[in-house]
SERO-4910 file (N, C-alpha, C, O; in steps of 0.05 Angstrom, whole numbers):
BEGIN
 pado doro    nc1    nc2    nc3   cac1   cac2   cac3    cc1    cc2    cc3    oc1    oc2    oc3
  Unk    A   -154    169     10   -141    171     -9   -162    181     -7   -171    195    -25
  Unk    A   -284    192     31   -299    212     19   -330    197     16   -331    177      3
  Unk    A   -342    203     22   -361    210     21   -374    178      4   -368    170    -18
  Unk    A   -390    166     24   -390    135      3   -414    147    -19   -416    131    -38
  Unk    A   -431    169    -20   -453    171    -41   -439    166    -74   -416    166    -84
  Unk    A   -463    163    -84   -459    167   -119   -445    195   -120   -443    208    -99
  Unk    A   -440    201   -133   -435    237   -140   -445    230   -168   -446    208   -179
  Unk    A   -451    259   -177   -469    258   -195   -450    272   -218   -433    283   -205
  Unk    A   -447    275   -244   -425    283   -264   -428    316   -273   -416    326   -292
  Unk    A   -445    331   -255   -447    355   -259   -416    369   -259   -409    385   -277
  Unk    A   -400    360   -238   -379    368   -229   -361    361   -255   -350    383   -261
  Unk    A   -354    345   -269   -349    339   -295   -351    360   -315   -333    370   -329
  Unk    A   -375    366   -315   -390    381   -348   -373    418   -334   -369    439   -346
  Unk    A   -368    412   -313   -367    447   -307   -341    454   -291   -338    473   -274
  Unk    A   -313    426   -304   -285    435   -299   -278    451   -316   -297    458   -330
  Unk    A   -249    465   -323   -235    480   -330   -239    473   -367   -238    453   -381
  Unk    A   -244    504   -372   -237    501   -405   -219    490   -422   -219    482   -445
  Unk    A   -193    493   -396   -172    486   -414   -165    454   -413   -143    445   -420
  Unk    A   -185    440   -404   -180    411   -399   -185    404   -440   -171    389   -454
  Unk    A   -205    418   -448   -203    404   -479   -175    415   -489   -181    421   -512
  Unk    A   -152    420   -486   -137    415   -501   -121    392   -494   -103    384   -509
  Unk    A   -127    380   -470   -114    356   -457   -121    334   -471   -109    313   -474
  Unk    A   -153    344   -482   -171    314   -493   -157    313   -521   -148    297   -538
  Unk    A   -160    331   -518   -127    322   -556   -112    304   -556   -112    285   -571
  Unk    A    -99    308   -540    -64    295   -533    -68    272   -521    -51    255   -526
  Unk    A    -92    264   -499    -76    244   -487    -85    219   -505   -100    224   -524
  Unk    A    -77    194   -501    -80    166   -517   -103    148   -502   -115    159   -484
  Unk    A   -107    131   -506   -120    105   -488   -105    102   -469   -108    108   -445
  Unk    A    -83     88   -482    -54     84   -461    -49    102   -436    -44     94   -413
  Unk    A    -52    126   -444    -39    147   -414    -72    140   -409    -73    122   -392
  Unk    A    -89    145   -413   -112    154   -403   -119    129   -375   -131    130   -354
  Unk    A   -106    111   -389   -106     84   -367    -90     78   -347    -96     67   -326
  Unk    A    -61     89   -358    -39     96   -335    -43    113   -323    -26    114   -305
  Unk    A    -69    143   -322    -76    154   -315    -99    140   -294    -93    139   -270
  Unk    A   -113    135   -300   -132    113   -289   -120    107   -261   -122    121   -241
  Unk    A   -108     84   -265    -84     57   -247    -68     76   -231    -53     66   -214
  Unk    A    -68    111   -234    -38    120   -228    -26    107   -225    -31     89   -209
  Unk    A      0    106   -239     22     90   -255     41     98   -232     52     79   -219
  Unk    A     47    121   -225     65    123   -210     67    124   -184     86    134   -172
  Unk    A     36    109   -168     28    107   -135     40     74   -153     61     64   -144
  Unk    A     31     63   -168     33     28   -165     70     30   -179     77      7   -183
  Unk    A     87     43   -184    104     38   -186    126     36   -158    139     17   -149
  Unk    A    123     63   -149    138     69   -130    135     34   -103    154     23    -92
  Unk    A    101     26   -101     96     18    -86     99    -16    -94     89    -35    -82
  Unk    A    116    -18   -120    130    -38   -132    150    -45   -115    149    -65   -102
  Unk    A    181    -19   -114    194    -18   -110    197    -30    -83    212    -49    -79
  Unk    A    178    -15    -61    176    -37    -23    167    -62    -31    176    -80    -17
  Unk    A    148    -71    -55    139   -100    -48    169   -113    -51    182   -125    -34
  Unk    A    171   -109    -68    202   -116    -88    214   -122    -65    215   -146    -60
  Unk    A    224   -103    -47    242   -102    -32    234   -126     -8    250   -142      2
  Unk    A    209   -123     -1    203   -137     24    203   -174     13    207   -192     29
  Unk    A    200   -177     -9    203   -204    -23    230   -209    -20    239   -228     -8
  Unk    A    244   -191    -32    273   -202    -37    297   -206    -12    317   -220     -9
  Unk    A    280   -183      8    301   -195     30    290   -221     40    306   -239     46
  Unk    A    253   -225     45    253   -252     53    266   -267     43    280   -277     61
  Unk    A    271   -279     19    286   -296      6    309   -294     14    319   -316     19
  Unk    A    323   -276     19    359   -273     22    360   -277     60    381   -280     71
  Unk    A    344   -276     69    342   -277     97    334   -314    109    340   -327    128
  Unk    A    319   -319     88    310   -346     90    327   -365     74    320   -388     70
  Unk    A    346   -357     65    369   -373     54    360   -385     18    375   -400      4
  Unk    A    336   -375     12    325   -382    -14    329   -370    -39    320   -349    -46
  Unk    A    343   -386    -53    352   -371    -87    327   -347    -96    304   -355    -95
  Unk    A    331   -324   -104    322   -311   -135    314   -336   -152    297   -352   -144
  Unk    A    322   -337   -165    313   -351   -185    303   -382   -188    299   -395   -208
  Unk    A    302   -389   -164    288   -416   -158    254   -408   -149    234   -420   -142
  Unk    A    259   -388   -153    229   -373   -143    212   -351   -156    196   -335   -147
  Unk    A    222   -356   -182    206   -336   -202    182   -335   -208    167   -318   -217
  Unk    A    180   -359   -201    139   -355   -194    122   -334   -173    104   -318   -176
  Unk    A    138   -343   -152    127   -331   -130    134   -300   -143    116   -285   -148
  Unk    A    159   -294   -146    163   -267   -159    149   -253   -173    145   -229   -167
  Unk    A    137   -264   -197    122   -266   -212     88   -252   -201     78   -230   -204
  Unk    A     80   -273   -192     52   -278   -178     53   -246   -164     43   -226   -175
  Unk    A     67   -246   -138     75   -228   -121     73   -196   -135     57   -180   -126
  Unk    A     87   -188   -154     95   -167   -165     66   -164   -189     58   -140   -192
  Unk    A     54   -182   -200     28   -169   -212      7   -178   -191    -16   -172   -196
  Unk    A      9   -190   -171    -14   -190   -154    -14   -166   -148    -32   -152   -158
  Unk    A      9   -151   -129      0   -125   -117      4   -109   -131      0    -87   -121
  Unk    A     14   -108   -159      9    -94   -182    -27    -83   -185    -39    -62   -185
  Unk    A    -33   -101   -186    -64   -101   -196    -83    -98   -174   -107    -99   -181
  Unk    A    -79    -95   -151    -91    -90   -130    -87    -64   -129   -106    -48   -128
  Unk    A    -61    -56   -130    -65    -26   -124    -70     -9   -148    -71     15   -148
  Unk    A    -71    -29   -169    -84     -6   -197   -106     -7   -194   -117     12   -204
  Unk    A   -122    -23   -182   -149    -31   -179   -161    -14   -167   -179     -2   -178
  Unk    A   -153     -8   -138   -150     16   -109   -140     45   -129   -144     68   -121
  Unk    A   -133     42   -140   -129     72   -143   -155     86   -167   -165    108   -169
  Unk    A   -160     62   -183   -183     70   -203   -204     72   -188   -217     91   -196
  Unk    A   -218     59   -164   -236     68   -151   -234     86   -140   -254    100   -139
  Unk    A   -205     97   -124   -212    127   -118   -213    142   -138   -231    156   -131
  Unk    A   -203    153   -170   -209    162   -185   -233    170   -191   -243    192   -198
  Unk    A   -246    136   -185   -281    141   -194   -297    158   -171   -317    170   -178
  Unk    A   -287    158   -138   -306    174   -120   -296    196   -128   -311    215   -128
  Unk    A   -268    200   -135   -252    230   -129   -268    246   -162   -260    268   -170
  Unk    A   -286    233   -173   -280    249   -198   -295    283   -197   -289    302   -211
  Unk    A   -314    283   -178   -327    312   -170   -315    325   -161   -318    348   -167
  Unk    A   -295    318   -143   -266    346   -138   -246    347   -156   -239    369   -164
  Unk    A   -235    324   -164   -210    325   -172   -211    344   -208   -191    342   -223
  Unk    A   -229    356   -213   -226    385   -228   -217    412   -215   -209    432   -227
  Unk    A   -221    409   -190   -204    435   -176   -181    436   -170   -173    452   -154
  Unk    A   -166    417   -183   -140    404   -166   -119    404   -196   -123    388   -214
  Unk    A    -97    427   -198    -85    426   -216    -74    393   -218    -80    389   -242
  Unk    A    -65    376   -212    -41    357   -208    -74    327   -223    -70    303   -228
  Unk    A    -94    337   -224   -121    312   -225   -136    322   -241   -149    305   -253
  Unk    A   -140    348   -249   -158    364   -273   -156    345   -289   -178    333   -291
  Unk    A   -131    331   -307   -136    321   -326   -139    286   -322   -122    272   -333
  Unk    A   -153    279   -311   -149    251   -309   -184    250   -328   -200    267   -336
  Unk    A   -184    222   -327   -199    212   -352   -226    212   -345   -245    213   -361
  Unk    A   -229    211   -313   -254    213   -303   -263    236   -303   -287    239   -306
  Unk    A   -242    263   -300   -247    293   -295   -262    294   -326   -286    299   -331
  Unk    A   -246    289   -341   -255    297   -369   -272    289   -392   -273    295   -416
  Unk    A   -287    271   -375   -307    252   -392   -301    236   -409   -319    224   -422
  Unk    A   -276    232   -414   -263    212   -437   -276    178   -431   -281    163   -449
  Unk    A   -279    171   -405   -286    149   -389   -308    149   -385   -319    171   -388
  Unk    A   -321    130   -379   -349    128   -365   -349    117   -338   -345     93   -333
  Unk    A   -354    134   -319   -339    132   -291   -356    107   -284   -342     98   -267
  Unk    A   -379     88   -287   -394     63   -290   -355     43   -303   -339     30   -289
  Unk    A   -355     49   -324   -321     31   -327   -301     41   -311   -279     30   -311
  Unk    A   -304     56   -302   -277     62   -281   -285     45   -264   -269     26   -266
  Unk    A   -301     40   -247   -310     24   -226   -304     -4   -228   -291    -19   -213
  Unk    A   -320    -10   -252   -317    -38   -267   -280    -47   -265   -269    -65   -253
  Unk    A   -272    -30   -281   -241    -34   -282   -232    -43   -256   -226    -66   -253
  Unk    A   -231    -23   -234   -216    -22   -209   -232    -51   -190   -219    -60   -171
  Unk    A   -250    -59   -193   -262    -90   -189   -249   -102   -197   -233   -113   -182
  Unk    A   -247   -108   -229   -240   -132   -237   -201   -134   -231   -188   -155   -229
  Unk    A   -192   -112   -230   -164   -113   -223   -162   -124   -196   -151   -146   -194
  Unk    A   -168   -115   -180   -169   -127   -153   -178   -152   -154   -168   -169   -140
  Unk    A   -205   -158   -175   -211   -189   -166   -173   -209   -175   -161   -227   -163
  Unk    A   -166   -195   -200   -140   -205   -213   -118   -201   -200    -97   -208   -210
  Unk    A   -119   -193   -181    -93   -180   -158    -94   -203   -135    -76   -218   -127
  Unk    A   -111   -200   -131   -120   -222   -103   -122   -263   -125   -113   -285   -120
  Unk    A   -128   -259   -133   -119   -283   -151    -89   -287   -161    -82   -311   -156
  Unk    A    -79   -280   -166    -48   -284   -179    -30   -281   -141     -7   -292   -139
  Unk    A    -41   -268   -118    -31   -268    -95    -38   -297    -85    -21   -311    -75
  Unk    A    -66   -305    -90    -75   -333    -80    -48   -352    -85    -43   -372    -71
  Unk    A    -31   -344   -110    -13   -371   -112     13   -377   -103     27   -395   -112
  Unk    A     21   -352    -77     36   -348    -60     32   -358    -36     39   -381    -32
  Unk    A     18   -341    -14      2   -350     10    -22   -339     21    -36   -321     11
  Unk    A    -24   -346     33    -48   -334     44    -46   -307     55    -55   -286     48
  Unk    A    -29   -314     75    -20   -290     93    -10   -274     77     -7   -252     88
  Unk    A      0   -273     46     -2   -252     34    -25   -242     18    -22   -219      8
  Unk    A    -47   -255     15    -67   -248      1    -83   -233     18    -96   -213     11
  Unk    A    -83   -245     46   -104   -224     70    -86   -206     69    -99   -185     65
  Unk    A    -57   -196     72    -52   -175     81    -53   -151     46    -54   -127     46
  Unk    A    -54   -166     26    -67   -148     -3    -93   -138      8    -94   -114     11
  Unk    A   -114   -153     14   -140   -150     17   -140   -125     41   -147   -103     34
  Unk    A   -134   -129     62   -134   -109     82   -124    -84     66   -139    -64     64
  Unk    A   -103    -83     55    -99    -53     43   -113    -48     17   -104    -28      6
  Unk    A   -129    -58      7   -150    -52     -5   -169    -40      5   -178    -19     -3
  Unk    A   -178    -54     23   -200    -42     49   -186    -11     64   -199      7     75
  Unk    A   -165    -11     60   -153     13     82   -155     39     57   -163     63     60
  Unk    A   -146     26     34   -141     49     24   -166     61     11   -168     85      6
  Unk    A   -193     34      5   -214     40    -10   -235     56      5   -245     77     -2
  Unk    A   -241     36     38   -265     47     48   -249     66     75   -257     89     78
  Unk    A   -232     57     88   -217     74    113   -204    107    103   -201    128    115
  Unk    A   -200    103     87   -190    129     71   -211    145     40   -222    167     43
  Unk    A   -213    134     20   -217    136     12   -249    147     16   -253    171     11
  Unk    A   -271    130     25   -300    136     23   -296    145     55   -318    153     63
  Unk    A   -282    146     70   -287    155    103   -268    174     99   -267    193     83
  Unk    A   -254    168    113   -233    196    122   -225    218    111   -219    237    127
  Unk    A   -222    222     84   -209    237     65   -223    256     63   -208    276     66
  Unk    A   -249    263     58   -269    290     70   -279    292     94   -294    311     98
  Unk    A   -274    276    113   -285    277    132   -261    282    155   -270    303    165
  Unk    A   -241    277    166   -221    283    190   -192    290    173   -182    283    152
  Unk    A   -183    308    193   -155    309    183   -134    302    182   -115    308    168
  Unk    A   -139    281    209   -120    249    209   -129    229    182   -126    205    181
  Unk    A   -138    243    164   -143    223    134   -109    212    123   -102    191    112
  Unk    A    -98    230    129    -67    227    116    -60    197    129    -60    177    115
  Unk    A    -54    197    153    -48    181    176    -54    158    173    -41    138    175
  Unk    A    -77    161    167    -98    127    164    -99    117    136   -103     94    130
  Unk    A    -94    141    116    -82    133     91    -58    115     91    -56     96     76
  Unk    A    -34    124    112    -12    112    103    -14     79    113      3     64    101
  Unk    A    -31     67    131    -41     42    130    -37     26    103    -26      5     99
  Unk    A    -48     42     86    -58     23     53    -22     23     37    -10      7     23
  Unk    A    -14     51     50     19     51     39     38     39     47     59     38     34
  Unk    A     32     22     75     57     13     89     48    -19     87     57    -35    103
  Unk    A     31    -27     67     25    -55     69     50    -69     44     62    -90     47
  Unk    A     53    -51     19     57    -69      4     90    -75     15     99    -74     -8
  Unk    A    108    -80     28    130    -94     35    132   -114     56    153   -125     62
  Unk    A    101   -120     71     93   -133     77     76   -159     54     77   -184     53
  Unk    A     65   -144     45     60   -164     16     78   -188      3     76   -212     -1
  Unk    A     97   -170      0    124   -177    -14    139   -203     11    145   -227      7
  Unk    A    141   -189     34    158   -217     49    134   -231     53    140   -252     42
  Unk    A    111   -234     61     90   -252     68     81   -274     45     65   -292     48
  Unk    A     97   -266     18     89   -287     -6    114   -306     -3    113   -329    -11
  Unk    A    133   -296      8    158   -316     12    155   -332     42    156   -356     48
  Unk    A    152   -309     56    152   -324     86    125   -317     99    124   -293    104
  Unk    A    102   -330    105     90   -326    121     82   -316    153     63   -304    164
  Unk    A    107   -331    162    113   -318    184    129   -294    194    153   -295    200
  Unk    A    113   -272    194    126   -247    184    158   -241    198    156   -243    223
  Unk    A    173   -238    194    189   -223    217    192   -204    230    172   -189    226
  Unk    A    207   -194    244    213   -179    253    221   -146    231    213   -122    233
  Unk    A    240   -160    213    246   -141    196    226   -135    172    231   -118    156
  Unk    A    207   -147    172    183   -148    150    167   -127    173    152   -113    159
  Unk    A    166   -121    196    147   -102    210    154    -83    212    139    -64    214
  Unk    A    190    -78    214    203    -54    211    197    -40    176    202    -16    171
  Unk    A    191    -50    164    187    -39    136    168    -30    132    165    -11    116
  Unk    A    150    -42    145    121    -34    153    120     -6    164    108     13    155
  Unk    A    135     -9    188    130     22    200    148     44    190    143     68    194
  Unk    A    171     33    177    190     50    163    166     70    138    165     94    134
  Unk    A    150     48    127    134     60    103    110     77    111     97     93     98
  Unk    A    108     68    141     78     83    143     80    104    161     59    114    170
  Unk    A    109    116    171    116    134    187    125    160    161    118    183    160
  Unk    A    141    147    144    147    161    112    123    174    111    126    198    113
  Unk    A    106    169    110     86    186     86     67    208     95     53    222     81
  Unk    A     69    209    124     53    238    135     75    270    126     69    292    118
  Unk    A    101    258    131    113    286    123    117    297    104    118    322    101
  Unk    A    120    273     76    112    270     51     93    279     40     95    297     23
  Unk    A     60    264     51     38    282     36     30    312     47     20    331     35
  Unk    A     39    311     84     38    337     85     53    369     73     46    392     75
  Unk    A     78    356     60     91    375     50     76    385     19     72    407      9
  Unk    A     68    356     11     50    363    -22     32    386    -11     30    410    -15
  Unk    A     19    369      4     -4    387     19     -4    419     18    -22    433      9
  Unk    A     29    428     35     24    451     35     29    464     11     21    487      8
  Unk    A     41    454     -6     49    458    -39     19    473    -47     14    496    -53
  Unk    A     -1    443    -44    -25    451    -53    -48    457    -40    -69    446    -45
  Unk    A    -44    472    -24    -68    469     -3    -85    497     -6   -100    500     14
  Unk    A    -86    517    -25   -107    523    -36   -128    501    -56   -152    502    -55
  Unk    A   -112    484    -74   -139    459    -79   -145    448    -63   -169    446    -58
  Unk    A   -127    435    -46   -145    419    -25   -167    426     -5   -182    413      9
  Unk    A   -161    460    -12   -180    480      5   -209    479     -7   -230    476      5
  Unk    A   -203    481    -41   -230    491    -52   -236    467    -59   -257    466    -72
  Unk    A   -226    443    -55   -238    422    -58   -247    400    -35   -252    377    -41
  Unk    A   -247    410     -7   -256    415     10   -243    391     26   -257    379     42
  Unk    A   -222    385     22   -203    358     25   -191    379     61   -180    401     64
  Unk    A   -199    360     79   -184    380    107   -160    367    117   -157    358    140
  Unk    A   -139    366     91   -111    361     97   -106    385    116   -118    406    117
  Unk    A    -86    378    130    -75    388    161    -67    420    150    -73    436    168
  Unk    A    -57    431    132    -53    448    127    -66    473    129    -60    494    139
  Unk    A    -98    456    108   -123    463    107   -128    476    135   -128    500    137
  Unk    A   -133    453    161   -140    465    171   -132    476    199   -145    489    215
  Unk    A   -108    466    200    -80    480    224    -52    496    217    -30    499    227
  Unk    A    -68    506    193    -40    529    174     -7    508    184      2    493    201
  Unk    A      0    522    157     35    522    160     49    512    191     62    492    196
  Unk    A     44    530    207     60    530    232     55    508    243     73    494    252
  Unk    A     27    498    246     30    472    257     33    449    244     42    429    256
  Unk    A     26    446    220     46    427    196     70    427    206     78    407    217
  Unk    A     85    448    203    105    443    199    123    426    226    145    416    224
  Unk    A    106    428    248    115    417    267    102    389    268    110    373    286
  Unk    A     85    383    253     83    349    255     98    340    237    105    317    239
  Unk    A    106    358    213    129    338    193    146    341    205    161    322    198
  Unk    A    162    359    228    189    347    243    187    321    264    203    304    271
  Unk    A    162    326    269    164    304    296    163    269    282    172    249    292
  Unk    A    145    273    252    142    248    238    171    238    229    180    216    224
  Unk    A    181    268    228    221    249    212    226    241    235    225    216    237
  Unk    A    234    260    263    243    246    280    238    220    291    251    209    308
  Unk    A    215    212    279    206    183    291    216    162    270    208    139    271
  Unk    A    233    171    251    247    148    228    278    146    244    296    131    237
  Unk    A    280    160    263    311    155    273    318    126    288    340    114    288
  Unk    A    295    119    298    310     96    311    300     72    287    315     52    286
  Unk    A    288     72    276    275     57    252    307     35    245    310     11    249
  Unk    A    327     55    233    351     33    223    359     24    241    383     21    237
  Unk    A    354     17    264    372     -5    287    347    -25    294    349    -39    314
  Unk    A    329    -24    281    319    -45    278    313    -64    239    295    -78    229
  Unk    A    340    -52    229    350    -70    209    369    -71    201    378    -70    178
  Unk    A    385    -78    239    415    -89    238    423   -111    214    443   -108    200
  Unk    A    407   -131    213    415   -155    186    427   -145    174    449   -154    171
  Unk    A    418   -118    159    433   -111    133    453    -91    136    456    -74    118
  Unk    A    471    -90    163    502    -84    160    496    -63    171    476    -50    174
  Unk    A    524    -59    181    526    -30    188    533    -10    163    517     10    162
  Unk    A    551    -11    144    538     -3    118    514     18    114    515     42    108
  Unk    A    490     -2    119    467      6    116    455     20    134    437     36    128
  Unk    A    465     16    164    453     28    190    466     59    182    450     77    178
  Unk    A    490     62    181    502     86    173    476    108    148    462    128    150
  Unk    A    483     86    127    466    104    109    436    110    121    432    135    119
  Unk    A    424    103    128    391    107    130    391    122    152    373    138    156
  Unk    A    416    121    172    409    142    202    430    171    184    434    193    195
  Unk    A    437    167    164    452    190    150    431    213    136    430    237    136
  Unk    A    412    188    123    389    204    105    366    209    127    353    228    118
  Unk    A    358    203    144    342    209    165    346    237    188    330    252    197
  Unk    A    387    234    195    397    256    203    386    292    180    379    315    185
  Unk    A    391    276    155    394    294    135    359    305    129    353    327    119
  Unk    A    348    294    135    321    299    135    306    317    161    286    331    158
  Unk    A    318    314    181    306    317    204    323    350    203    313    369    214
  Unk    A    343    351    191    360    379    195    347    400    174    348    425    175
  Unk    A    334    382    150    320    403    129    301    415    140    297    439    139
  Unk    A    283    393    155    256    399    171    257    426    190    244    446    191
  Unk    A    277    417    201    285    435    227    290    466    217    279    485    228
  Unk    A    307    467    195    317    493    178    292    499    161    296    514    142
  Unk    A    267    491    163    239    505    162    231    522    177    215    537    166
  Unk    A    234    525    198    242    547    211    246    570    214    235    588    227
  Unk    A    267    567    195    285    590    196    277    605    174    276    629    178
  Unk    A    270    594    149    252    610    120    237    617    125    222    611    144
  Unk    A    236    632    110    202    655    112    185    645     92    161    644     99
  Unk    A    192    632     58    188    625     33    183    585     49    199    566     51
  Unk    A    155    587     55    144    559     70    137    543     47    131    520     54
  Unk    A    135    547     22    131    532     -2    143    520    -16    138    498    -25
  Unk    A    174    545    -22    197    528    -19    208    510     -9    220    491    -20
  Unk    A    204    516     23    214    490     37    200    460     33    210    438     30
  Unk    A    168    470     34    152    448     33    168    425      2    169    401      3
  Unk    A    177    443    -19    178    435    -40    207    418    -40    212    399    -55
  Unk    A    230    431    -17    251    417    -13    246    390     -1    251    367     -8
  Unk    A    234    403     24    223    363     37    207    346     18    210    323     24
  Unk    A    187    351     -5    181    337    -15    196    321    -32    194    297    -35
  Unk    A    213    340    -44    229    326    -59    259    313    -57    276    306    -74
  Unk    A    258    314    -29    277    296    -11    266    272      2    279    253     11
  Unk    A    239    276      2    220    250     17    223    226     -8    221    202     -4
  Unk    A    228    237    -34    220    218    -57    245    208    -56    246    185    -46
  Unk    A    267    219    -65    306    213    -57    306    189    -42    313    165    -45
  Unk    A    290    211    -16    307    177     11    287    163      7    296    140      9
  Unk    A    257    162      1    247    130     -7    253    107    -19    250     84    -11
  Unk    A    268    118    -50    286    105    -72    306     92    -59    306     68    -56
  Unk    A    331    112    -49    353    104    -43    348     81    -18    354     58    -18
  Unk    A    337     93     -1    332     67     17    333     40     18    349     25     28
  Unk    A    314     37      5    296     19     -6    312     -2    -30    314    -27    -31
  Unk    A    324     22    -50    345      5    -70    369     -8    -48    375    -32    -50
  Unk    A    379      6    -33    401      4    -18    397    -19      4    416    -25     19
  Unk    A    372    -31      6    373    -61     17    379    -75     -5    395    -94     -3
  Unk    A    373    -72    -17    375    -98    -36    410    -89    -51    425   -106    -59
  Unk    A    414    -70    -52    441    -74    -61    467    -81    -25    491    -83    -30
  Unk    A    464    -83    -12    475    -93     14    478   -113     10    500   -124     13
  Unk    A    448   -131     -2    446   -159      4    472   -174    -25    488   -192    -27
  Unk    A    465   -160    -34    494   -172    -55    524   -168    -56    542   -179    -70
  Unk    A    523   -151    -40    552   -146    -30    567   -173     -6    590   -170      3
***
């Protein structure tokens, strides 16, 4: 998600003019949902969610005889990954003024004292990994490892430094549905590992497509996403080969019906044919901007669509 030094707040005092009209408008509130990015710990709600609820429906165990664990589960890795994401905030805050989509976050703009950003993203994690303690174990080490993946493997290593940073990023992404079944069942299954790799095969074609969206900031902000530094043409050929590797993915989560095998090798077919019809455009931004915003579609639908199987 660089560089383990201090960085120093020069980079701060000498972002974009137009960030003070941001310091107007925003509240405490966003400035904190800004913080936590609200919408990396939401989305990454939705797999814990999922990987809990089929353990339970797989292990023959009520919803609602288990609202604790539910409970526990859903603000443990709540707060772990708000925690993980405010520390990268706090290393990212010397680039992320070159970066239209991060200019305005609370660290860019001095609103924060990047000393409490730090503080924050500690004490959440210490609160993440506590409220997981009252599940299992084997779900609290596998919180903790993606803390570690996403904090020091990505975050303070890889992310300015190689351009397999994406790759080793998606480690910290493909944990939380493992989270989620490991607070119900400890002994993982089979289908708790397929979710795993279902999530962590998702997200190279995903961030590489942002990537090429933005890969003049990632340029001047010296981030050597693949784009950066193997242009378009060869992007574009690792986001086909990364869909193609989600195809056999749904026959290893026969459990949930053919139904479902249909849908996911439907949205995967459907993915792999957008990829492919990259190609054929000349307008590589556009496309990047279609697969991105088809990567977000089939994450949702997926994902919702176990859990609506299981009630049918």
């Amino acid at each position: 998600m660089s560089n383990s030094k201090a960085y120093g707040d020069s980079a701060i005092e000498n972002g974009p003019a137009s960030l003070q009209g941001t310091l107007e408008k925003t509240t405490a509130w966003k400035d904190f949902l800004a913080l936590i990015k609200i919408g990396i710990v939401n989305s990454n709600l939705i797999t814990t969610f999922t990987g809990l609820w089929l353990a339970l429906h797989f292990s023959g165990q009520s919803f609602l005889d288990h609202l604790d664990i539910v409970f526990f589960t859903v603000a443990g890795s709540s707060l772990i990954i708000a925690g993980s994401c405010a520390i990268n905030n706090y290393v990212d805050r010397d680039i992320d003024h070159l970066m239209e989509r991060t200019k305005s976050r609370p660290t860019v703009t001095g609103k924060v004292i990047p000393g409490k950003v730090l503080g924050l993203g500690i004490v959440l994690i210490g609160l993440g990994t506590l409220c997981l303690f009252f599940t299992t174990i084997t779900a609290t080490v596998i919180g903790l490892l993606g803390v570690f993946s996403y904090v020091f493997l990505y975050t303070l290593w890889s992310k300015r430094q190689l351009v397999s940073n994406t790759i080793i990023g998606s480690i910290s992404g493909a944990v939380p549905p493992l989270i989620g079944w490991a607070a119900v069942d400890a002994n993982l299954d089979m289908m708790a590992w397929a979710l795993f790799v279902l999530m962590f095969i998702w997200q190279p074609p995903h961030f590489y497509a942002l990537a090429m969206r933005r890969v003049k900031e990632y340029k001047a902000a010296g981030v050597p996403m693949l784009p950066v530094v193997k242009g378009f043409k060869t992007t574009k050929i690792h986001i086909v080969v990364w869909v193609a590797a989600l195809l056999p993915i749904p026959f290893f989560l026969t459990k949930l019906g053919i139904p479902f095998l249909i849908l996911a090798s439907v949205l995967n077919i459907g993915w792999l044919v957008l990829g492919i019809y990259g190609y054929k455009v000349k307008d590589d931004i556009k496309w990047a901007k279609l697969m991105f915003v088809y990567s977000l579609q089939y994450l949702t639908i997926i994902f919702v669509a176990m859990v609506l199987v299981t009630l049918i």
